[in-house]
N, C-alpha and C positions, 0 to 999 in steps of 0.2 A: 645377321643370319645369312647364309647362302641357300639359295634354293632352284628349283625350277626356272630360267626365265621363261618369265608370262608371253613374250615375243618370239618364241626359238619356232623354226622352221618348221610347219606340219608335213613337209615331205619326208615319209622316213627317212627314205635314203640319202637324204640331205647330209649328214654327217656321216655318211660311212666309209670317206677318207680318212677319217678320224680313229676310224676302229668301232663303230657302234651306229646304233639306229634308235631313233623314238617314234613310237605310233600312238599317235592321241586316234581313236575313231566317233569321241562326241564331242562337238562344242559348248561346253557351258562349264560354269562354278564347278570346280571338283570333279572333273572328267579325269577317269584314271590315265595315264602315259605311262606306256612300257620304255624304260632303257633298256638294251641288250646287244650284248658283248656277243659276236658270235664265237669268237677266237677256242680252239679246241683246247689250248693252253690255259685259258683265265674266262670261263665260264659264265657272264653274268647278268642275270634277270630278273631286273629291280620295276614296281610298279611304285611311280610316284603320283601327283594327284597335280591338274591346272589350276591355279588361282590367279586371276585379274592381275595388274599392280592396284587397279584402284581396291580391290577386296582385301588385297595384303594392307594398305594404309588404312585404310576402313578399320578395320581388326583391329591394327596398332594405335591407332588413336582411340579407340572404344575400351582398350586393353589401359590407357592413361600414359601411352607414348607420344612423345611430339621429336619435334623435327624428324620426319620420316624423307628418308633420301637413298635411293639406286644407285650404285656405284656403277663406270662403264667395265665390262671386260679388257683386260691387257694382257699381252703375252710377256712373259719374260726376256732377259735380254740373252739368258741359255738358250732359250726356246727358240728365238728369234735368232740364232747363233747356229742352233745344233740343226735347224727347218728352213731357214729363209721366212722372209715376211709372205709371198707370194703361199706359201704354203697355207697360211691361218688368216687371210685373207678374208674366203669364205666363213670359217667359225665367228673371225670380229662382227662379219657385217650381221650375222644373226647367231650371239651365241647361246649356250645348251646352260649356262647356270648363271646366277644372278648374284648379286651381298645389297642387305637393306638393312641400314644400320637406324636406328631410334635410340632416341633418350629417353630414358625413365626419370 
């Protein structure tokens, strides 16, 4: 699954090179985070919710999942083509989405 990463930067403005912002304003289980786009073009404001990684594996093994494992983020080699590495630099070292893959 890909979801929120549980480690992504509490500064809003921390990705708004990117095009976007996220404002968590509680710490704990299930604290809502706003994404939003401000772009007058592509409009868009999503609330998603924080969860731990240890809550996500928690869950997945209570659920009857094992081998529970984080994949890192990577850019592509377009990306890295079309941007320079310098560019996403910042997003690697703290990025905005996660993939946690389980066997059932």
């Amino acid at each position: 699954m890909t979801t929120l990463e549980p480690g992504y930067k509490r500064d809003p403005d921390y990705y708004s090179a990117y095009g976007f912002t996220l404002t968590q304003t509680e710490e704990r289980e299930g604290a809502p985070v706003i994404f939003d786009v401000p772009a007058p073009e592509m409009r868009i404001h999503v609330t998603a919710y924080w969860w731990s990684r240890s809550m996500y594996a928690d869950c997945a093994t209570k659920a009857g999942f094992s081998d529970v494992a984080w994949f890192d983020t990577a850019v592509s080699d377009q990306g890295l083509a079309e941007y320079g590495r310098a560019y996403w630099d910042a997003y690697l070292a703290s990025p905005v989405a996660a993939i946690l893959t389980a066997t059932a």
